[in-house]
Structure formats: structure tokens, C-alpha cells
C-alpha positions in Angstrom: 5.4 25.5 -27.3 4.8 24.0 -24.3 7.6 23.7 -21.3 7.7 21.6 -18.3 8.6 23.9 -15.2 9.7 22.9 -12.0 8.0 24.3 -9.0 9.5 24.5 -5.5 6.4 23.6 -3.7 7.2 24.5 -0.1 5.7 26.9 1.6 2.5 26.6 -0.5 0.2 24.4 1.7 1.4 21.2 0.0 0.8 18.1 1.6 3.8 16.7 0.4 6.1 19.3 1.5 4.5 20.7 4.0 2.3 18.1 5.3 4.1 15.3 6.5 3.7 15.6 10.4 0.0 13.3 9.9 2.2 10.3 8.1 5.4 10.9 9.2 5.2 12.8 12.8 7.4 16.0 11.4 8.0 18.1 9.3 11.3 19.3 6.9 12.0 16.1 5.3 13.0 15.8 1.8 9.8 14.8 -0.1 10.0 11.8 -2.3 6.2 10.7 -1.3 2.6 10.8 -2.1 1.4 10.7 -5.9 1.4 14.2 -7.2 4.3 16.2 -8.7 6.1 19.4 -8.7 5.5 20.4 -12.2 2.9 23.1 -13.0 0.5 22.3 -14.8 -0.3 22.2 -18.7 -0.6 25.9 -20.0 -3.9 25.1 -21.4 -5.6 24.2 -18.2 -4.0 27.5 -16.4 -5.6 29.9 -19.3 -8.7 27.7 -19.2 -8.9 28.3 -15.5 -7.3 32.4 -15.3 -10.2 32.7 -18.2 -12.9 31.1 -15.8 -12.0 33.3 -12.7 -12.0 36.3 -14.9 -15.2 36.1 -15.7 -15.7 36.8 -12.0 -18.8 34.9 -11.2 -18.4 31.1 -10.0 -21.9 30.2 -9.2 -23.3 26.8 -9.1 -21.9 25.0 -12.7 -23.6 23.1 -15.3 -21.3 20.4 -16.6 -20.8 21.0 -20.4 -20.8 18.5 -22.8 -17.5 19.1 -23.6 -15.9 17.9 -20.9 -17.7 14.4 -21.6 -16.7 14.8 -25.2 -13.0 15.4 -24.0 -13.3 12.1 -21.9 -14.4 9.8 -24.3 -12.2 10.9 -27.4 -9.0 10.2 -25.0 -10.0 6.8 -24.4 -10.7 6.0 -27.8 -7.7 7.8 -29.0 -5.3 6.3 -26.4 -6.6 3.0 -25.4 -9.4 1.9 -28.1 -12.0 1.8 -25.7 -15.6 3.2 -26.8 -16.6 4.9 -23.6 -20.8 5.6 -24.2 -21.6 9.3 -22.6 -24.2 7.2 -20.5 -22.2 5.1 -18.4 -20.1 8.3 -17.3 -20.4 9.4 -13.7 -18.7 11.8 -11.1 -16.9 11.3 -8.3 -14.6 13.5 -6.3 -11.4 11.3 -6.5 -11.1 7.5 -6.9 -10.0 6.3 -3.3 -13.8 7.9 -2.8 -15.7 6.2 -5.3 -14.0 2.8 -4.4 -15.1 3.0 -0.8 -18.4 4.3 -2.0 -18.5 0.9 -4.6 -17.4 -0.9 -1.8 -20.5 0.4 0.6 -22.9 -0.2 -2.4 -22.0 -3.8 -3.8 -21.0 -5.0 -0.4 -22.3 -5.7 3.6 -20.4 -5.5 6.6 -18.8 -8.5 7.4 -18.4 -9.7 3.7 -14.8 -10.3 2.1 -13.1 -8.1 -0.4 -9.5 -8.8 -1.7 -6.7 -7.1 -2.8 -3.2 -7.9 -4.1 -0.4 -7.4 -2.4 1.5 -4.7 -1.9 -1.1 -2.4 -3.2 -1.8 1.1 -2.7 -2.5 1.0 1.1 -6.2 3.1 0.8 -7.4 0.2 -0.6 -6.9 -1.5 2.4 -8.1 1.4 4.5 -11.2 1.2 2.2 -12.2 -2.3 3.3 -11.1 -2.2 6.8 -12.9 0.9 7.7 -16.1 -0.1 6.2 -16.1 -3.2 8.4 -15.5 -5.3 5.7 -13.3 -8.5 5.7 -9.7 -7.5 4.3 -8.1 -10.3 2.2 -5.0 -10.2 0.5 -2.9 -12.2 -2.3 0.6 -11.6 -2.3 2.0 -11.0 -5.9 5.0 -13.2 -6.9 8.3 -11.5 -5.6 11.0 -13.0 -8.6 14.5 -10.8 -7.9 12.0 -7.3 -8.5 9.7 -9.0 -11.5 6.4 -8.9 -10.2 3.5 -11.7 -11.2 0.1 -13.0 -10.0 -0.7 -16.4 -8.1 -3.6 -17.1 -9.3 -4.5 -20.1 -7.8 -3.7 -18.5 -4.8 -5.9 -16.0 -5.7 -9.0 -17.9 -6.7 -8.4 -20.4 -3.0 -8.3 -17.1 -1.5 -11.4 -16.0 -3.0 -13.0 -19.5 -2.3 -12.2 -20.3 0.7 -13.2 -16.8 2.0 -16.3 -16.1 0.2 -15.2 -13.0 -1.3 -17.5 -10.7 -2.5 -15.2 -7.9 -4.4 -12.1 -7.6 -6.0 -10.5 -4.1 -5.9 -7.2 -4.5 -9.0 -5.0 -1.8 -9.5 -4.0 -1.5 -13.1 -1.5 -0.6 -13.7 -0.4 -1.7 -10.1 0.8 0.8 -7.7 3.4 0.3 -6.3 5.0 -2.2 -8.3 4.8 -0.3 -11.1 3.4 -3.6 -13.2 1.1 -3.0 -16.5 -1.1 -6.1 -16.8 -0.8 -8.4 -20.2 -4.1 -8.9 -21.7 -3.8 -12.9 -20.4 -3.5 -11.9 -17.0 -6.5 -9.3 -16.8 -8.4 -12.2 -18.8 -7.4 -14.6 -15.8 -8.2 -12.4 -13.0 -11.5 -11.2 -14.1 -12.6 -15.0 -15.3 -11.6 -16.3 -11.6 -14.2 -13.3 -10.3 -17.0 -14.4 -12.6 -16.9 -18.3 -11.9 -17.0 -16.7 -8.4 -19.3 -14.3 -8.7 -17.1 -11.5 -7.0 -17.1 -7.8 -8.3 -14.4 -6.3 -9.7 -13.8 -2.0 -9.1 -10.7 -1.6 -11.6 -9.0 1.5 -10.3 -6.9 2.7 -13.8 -5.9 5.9 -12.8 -2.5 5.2 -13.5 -3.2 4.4 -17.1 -1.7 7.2 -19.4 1.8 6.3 -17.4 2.9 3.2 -19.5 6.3 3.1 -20.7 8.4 1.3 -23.6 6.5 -0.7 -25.5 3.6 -2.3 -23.1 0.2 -0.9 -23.7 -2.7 -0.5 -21.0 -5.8 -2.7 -21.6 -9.0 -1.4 -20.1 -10.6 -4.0 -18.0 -13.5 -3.7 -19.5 -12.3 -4.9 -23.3 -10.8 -8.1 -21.4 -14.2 -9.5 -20.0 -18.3 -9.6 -21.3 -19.6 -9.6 -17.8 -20.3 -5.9 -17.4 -23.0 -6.8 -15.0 -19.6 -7.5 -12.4 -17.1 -4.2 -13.2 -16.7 -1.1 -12.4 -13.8 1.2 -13.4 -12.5 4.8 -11.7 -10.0 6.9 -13.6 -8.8 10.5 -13.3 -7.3 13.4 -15.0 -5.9 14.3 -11.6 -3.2 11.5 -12.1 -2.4 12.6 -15.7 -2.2 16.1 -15.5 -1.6 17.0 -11.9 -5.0 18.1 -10.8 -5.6 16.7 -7.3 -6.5 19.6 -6.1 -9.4 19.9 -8.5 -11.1 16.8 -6.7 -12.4 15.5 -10.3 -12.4 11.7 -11.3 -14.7 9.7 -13.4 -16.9 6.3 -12.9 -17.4 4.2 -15.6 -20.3 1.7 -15.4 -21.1 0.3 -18.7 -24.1 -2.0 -16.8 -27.4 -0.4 -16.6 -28.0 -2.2 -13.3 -25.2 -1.0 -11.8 -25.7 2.5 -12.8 -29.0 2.6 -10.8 -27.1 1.1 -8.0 -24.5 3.9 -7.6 -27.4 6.6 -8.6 -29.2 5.8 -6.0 -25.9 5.6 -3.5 -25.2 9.1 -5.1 -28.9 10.4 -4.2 -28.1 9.2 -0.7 -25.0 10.7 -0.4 -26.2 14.2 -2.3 -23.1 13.2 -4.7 -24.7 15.2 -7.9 -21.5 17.4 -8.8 -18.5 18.9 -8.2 -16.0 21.2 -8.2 -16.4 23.6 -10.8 -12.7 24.6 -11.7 -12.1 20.6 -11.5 -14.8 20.1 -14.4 -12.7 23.1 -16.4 -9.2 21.8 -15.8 -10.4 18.6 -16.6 -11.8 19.3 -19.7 -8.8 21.5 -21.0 -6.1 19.2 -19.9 -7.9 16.5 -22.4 -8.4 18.4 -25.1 -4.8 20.2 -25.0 -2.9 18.4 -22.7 -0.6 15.8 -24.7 2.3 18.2 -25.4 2.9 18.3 -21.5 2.1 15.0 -20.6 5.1 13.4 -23.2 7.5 16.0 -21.7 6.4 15.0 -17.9 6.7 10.8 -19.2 9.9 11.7 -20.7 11.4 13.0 -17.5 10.1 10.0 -15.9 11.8 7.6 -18.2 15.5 9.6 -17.5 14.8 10.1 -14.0 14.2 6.1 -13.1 17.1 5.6 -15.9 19.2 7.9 -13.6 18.4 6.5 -10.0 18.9 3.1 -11.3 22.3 3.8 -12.6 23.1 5.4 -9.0 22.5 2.5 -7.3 24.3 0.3 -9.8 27.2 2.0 -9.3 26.9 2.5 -5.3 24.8 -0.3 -4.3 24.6 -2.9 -6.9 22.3 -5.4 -4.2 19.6 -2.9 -3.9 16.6 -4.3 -6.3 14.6 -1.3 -8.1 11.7 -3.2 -9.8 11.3 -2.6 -13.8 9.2 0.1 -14.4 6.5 -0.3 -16.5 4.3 1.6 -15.8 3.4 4.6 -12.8 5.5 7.2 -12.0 6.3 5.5 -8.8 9.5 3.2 -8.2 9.5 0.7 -5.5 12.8 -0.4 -4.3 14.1 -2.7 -1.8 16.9 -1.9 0.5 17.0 -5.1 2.3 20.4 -6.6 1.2 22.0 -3.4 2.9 19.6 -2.7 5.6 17.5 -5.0 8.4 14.2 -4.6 7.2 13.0 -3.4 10.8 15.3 -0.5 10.5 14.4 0.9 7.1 12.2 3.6 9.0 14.4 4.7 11.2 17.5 4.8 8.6 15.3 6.4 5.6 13.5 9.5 7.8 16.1 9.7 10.8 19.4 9.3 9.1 18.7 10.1 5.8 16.0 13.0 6.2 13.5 11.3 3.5 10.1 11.4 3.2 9.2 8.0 1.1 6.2 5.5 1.3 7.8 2.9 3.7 6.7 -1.0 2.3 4.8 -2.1 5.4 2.1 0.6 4.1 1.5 -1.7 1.4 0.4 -4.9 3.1 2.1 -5.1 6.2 5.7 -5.7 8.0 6.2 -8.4 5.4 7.0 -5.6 2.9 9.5 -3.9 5.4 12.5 -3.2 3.8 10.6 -1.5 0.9 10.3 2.0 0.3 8.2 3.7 -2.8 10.0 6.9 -4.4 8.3 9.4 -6.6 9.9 9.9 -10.1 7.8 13.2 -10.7 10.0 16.1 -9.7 13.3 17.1 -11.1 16.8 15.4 -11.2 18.0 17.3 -8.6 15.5 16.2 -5.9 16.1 12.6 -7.2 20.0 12.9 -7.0 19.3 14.2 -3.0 16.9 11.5 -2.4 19.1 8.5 -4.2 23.0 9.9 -2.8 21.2 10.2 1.0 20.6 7.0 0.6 24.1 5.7 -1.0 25.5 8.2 1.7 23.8 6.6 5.0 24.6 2.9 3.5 28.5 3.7 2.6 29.1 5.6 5.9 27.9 2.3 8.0 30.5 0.4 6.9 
């Protein structure tokens, strides 16, 4: 029977707890940030793993076929989608592969574009390789997030854009794509002839009834997409640095082979390529437990802040473990920072990350902990709004 434990995680050389001087400038703050979570992990990727160090030699590692095997039956089990053994490639952790996709399908100079807010290394991704950084604001409606798409395709026109990096679902708007939408977006970048690297790592956290749809089953053009996924996201296994590439095209395949050659990308991680493969084969249990504490958590900050601070907009959930909230019918956007880490002692992704000091005001809050650190992060906040006035 498997049991989702709470871990206190301080002390333990975790960046969320105990590495928040680089984003924050200090430490000690109550950690609501950064996409992992304080739950240990599945009990059959801790005896996979206590069984692998036992055996007391960890030499280089031959990556079974069962890990593959353990891949491509969770697709086709969860989302329908046939995933062939050969379009299956490594990569240390997606925000690596996209840069790398990024090096190998563009030049310097050349534009890519992302949708606004998004998951801020994207725009580290193109900005550091001296590419071109675009953006395309989603549709703000009261929280309800949706795409412009003709400002999306002018965007893409007007600025010659060579590569589309989508988030789906989104991150931080917590938004699961319809099938209409992903059909629209990836139709603009074929008229276009832009690329499209679908990061889905967020896929197996979709709530109620919508249903993740791999880009890939919404487009024929496999010649233009590339998708990165993760069990590191699923099963909380960042720290085993283990994510997979799909590339269906045969053309592109020999593009990132020969990036990997250049790069001496042939592996990985061996306990990664173990936890990975356990945590698919025997890791549902845990996973409905984890999405069911999701799912009372959100229910639980929303209904704070109903009752406290009814103008505060949380956006619907759909998807993502990560709420995004804005604060700025009780506080002046500029101050958000200074109210959430100062006054309040929180540790949150502050909205400006996201896109820029249009999103001040905005703060992202991590669902994947227990109720108490949720209730500390939620009544700080009630707490520093009420004693203002």
C-alpha cells in the first residue's frame, strides 16, 4: 500500500529550502517556489534504487530496454500516443534539451517566440544563445487564460521567426490546451515554416475532466516538432537529471545525433535511468495520491482567499501543480516583492519572471507540499494584506 509522506526538506542541500540566496538574495524564507515537492518518492523507485547501490558496483551503465519499454507503455496507456523505441533520445533535463534544440535548428540573430507569461528559462534559453526573444501575451480574461492567435502569427510574420518553444500544459497559468488550439498553433508554424519544441513535462498533472493531447497527434508535419518530457516532473526525480526527446522525424534525429556527438551527450546518470524506469512501471499508486493532494490543496487556498480576500484572482487550475495568483487589487504591483519576501517571509516565483514588469503583481505558488505549509504561505499573505488597513 503505498503512502504519501511529507518530508521536511531543510537542512538537506535542497535548493528550495536551502537555496534561495542565488534567486532571492537570502536565506530562511518559507518556501512556496521552484517545481519540485516535499514528498518522498514512490516506494518502488527507493527499493529499485537501495537494490542498485547494494549491489555495490556503479560502473559505467548500459541502458536496459526496460526503461524504453516503461516509457512507451505510459504514453500509450495515458495519453494514446504510439511512441516508436526509435525516435527516443536522452537528455539530462528539458530546459537542456530545449536550449540544445534551440542551438541546433536555429542561428544567432534568428527569432524564436514564446507566450507569455511562460516559464522564464525559456526566455533565458533564447536570450543567452543570442537569439531574438519574441513574445505573445496570452489573453488575461478575470484569471481565464487564452491564445491571440493572430497576434501570434503577425508576431511570427513580422519577425521572421524561426522556432516556437509551447509549454503544454502551460506553466504558470496552469492552462491544458484543447485539441483546437494545439491544431491552431502548430498550423500557424507550418504556413510559416517555424519549429515547434513542445516542452510537455507537465503532462501527467491534468485535473477534472480535461485530457492532455500530445502535440504530436494534433499535426502531420513531423519534419517541424520536437517534444521533451520527464519522469522528474511526475515522480519527483530532479535530482536524477533524466528526461526524454522525442523526435518522430528521421531528419531531425540526425540533426540532434550529431549535436549530441558534439556535445559528448551519449548517456546519463545511472540511478536516473533506474528511478526512471521503476517510477513507470510502479508508480501510479503514488502519483493519484500526490494529484489528489493537489486538487484539496488548490481547493483549500482558494477558499482562504475567498473568505479573506475575495479580489485576489487565483486562475483555474487545470493543469500543473503550480497556481498563479494575482495580488494586484490589494497590493501596487511594484511592491509585490517587497510585501511577499520582506513582510511576509515568502519564497514564491514573483510574475515579472515570467515575461517582464508587465506581470508584476503576480506571484506563482507551489501546491506540492502539505496543507500546513500552504495554510503558512496563504494566512502570511491574508495576514500582511488585513494588517495594512
Amino acid at each position: 500500500m503505498e503512502e504519501l509522506i511529507y518530508v521536511d526538506r531543510r537542512n538537506s542541500n535542497c535548493n528550495k529550502w536551502d537555496g534561495q540566496t542565488a534567486m532571492f538574495g537570502e536565506e530562511g524564507l518559507h518556501a512556496m517556489w521552484v517545481a519540485d515537492m516535499d514528498f518522498k518518492i514512490p516506494q518502488c523507485v527507493q527499493k529499485a534504487l537501495h537494490e542498485y547501490v547494494d549491489f555495490g558496483a556503479i560502473g559505467y551503465y548500459r541502458i536496459p530496454d526496460g526503461y524504453y519499454d516503461a516509457f512507451i507503455n505510459w504514453e500509450k496507456k495515458h495519453f494514446n500516443f504510439e511512441v516508436k523505441r526509435e525516435w527516443l533520445r536522452f537528455a539530462p533535463g528539458v530546459v537542456a534539451a530545449f536550449n540544445w534544440m534551440i542551438q541546433m535548428l536555429t542561428k544567432k540573430g534568428d527569432a524564436v517566440i514564446v507566450m507569455t507569461p511562460v516559464y522564464y528559462p525559456f526566455l533565458q534559453a533564447v536570450t543567452n544563445n543570442e537569439r531574438k526573444l519574441i513574445t505573445s501575451d496570452l489573453v488575461n480574461e478575470n484569471g481565464n487564460y487564452t491564445i491571440d492567435f493572430n497576434d501570434f502569427e503577425k508576431k511570427i510574420v513580422d519577425n521572421d521567426v524561426k522556432a516556437f518553444i509551447l509549454c503544454s500544459p502551460h506553466n504558470p497559468v496552469g492552462r491544458v490546451w484543447r485539441k483546437e488550439e494545439l491544431k491552431e498553433m502548430l498550423e500557424i508554424c507550418h504556413r510559416h515554416h517555424v519549429y515547434v519544441i513542445s516542452d510537455e513535462i507537465h503532462q501527467d498533472f491534468v485535473f477534472g475532466d480535461k485530457k492532455q493531447t500530445p502535440s504530436y497527434l494534433m499535426t502531420e508535419h513531423w519534419d517541424e516538432i520536437l517534444t521533451i518530457t520527464a519522469p522528474s516532473k511526475t515522480f519527483n526525480l530532479a535530482g536524477g537529471q533524466n528526461s526524454f526527446v522525442i523526435i518522430a522525424d528521421e531528419n531531425l534525429r540526425a540533426k540532434w545525433d550529431d549535436f549530441a556527438k558534439r556535445i559528448r551527450l551519449m548517456t546519463g546518470n545511472a540511478f536516473g535511468f533506474v528511478a526512471a524506469e521503476a517510477a513507470y512501471k510502479g508508480g501510479q499508486e503514488w502519483l493519484d495520491k500526490v494529484k489528489k493532494q493537489i486538487v484539496d490543496n488548490d481547493q483549500y487556498l482558494r477558499e482562504l482567499f475567498k473568505e479573506n480576500l475575495p479580489k485576489v484572482v487565483v486562475t483555474p487550475l487545470e493543469a500543473t501543480y503550480l497556481v498563479w495568483i494575482d495580488l494586484r487589487a490589494y497590493i501596487k504591483p511594484e511592491d509585490t516583492k517587497e510585501f511577499i519576501q520582506k513582510k511576509c517571509r515568502l519564497a514564491v516565483d514573483f510574475g515579472d519572471w515570467f515575461g517582464g514588469d508587465r506581470f508584476n503583481g503576480f506571484i506563482r505558488m507551489n501546491l506540492a507540499t502539505s496543507r500546513e505549509n500552504v495554510e503558512i504561505g496563504v494566512k502570511r499573505i491574508i495576514d500582511g494584506i488585513l494588517g495594512e488597513k
